[in-house]
Legacy VTK file of the C-alpha trace (Angstrom):
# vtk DataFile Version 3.0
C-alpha trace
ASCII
DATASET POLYDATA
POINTS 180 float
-127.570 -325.912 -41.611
-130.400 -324.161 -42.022
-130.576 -322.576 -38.627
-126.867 -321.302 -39.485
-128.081 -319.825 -42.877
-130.810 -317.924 -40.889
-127.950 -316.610 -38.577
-125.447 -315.629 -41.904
-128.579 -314.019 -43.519
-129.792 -312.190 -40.551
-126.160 -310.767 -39.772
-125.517 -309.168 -43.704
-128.974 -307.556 -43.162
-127.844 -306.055 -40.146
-124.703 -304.926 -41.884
-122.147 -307.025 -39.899
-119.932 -307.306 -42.516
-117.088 -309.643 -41.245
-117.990 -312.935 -40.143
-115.757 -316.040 -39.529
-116.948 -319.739 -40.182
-115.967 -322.373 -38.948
-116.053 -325.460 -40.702
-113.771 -328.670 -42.571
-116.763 -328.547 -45.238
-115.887 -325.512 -47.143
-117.868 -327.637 -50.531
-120.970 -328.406 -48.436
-120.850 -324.908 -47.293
-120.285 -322.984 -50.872
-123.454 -324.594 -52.035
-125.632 -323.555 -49.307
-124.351 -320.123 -48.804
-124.794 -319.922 -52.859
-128.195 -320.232 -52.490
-128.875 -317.777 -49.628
-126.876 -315.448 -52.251
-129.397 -315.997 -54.543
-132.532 -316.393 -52.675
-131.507 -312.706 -50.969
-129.976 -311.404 -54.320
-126.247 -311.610 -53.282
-123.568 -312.364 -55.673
-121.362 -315.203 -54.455
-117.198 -314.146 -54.917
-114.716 -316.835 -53.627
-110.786 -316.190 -53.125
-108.478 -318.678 -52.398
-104.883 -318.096 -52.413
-104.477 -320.885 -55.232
-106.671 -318.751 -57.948
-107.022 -315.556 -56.613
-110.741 -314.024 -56.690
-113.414 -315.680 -58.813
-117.036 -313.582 -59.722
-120.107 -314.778 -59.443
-120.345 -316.730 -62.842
-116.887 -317.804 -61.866
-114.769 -315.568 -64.114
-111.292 -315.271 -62.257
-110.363 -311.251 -61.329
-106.846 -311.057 -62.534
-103.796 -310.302 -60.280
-105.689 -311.525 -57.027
-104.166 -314.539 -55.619
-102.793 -312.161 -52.666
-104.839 -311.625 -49.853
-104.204 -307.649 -50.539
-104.919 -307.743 -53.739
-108.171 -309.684 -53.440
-109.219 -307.228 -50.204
-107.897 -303.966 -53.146
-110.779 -305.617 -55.491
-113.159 -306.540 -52.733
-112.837 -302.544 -51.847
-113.058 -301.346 -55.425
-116.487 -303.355 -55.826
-119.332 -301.421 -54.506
-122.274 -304.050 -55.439
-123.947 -305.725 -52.856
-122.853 -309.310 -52.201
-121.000 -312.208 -50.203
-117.338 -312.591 -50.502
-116.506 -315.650 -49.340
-112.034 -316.417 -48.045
-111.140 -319.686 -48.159
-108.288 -320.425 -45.399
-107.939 -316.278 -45.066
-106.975 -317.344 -41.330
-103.395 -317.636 -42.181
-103.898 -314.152 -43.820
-104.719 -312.537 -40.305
-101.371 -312.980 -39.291
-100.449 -309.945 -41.952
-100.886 -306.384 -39.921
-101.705 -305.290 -43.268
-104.476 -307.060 -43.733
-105.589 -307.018 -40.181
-105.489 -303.114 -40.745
-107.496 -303.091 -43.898
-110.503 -305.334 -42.757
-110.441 -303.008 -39.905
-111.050 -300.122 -42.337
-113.378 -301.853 -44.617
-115.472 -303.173 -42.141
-117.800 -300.056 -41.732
-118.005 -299.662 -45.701
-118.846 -303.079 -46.374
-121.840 -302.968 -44.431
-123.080 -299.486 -46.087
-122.614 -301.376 -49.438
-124.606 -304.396 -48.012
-121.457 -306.805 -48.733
-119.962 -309.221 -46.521
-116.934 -311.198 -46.299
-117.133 -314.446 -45.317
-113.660 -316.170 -43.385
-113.962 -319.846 -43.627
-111.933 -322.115 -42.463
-111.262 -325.256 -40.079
-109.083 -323.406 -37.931
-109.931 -320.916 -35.598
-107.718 -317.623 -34.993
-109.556 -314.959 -34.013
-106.912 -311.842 -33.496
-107.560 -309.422 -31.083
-107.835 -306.743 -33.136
-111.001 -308.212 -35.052
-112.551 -308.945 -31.153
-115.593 -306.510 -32.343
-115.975 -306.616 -35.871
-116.110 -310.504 -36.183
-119.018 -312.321 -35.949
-117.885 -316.115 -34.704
-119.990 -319.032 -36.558
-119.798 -322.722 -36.048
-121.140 -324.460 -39.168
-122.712 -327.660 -37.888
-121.886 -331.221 -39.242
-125.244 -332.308 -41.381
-127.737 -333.080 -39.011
-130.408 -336.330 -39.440
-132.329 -334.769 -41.876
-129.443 -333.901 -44.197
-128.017 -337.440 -43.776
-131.152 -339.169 -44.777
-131.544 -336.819 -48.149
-127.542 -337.853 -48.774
-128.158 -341.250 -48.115
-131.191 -341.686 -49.862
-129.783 -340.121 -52.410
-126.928 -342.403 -52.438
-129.049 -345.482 -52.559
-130.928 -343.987 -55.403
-127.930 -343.311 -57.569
-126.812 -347.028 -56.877
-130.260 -348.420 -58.024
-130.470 -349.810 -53.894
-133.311 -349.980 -51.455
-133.562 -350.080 -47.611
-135.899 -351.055 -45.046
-136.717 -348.030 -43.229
-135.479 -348.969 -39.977
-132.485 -349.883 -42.060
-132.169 -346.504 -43.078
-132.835 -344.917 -40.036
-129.851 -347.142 -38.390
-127.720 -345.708 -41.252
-128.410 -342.418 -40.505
-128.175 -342.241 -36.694
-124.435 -344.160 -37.283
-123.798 -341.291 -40.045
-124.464 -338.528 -37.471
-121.400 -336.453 -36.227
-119.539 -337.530 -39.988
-118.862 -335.157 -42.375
-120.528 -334.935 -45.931
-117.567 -336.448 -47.525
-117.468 -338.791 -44.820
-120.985 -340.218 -45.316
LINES 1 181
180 0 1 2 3 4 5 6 7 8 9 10 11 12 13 14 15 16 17 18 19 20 21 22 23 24 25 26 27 28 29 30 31 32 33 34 35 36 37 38 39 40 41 42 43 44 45 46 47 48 49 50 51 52 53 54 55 56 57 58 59 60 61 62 63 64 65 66 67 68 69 70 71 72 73 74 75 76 77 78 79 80 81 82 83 84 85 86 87 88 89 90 91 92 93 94 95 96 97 98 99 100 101 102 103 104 105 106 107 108 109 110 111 112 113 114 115 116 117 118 119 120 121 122 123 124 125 126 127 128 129 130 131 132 133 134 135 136 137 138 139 140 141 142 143 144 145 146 147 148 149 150 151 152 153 154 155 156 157 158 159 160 161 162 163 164 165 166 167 168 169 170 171 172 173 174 175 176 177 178 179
């Protein structure tokens, strides 16, 4: 993950302003990208279709649960930050919106501000070929699944061997958080 949080950060420096990640672990990913928000003085947004566009303490933006509406806000804001669309891929089929990331995409990156696609599906229109930056988020690699699972066994009062650990965590590699 953290090689992927170098990549995000070194993109919105460079003012690519559109980038699409890929992942089934929006959660796992929220948190990290949360604190790369903070640690390079971003404010965190989130959209999802379900409750529209949520600030960075979490207070919902009213009349937002459309994908134009929330892009309308998103283009009204001119603070730096990270936007992040939850399952926006089905929104790509809109020309609208295709049109209007198209048209943001230039101003975003003057403001500093980025919006973040994720989703576990990939579709990639043509029309975003150049603006989009492509990102695979990674499943939790063995150092992540030895914090989680020591973490586990801590909050069950439970102690391994350490080779008994380590077989845990090379049979937890390739799962998901949620899967661990």
């Amino acid at each position: 993950m953290k090689a992927l949080l170098e990549r995000v950060r070194d993109r919105v420096r460079a003012r690519y302003s559109l980038l699409y990640l890929l992942t089934h672990e929006e959660e796992r990913l929220e948190r990290h990208l949360r604190r790369l928000g903070k640690d390079e003085q971003l404010p965190v947004l989130r959209w999802r279709s379900t409750e529209g566009l949520l600030g960075p303490t979490g207070e919902a933006m009213p009349d937002t649960e459309s994908a134009r509406a929330a892009l309308e806000a998103v283009s009204a804001r001119t603070e730096p930050g990270l936007v992040l669309l939850m399952d926006f891929h089905r929104e790509l089929e809109d020309p609208w919106v295709l049109r209007r990331l198209r048209d943001l995409e230039p101003v975003l990156g003057q403001r500093r501000q980025a919006l973040l696609i994720v989703s576990p599906v990939l579709r990639l229109p043509r029309e975003l070929d150049k603006e989009l930056v492509l990102l695979d988020v990674p499943l939790p690699g063995r150092d992540e699944v030895r914090r989680l699972l020591a973490a586990l066994l801590k909050a069950r009062k439970q102690k391994l061997s350490s080779d008994l650990l380590e077989r845990f965590v090379q049979a937890s590699l390739g799962l998901t958080e949620k899967e661990i």
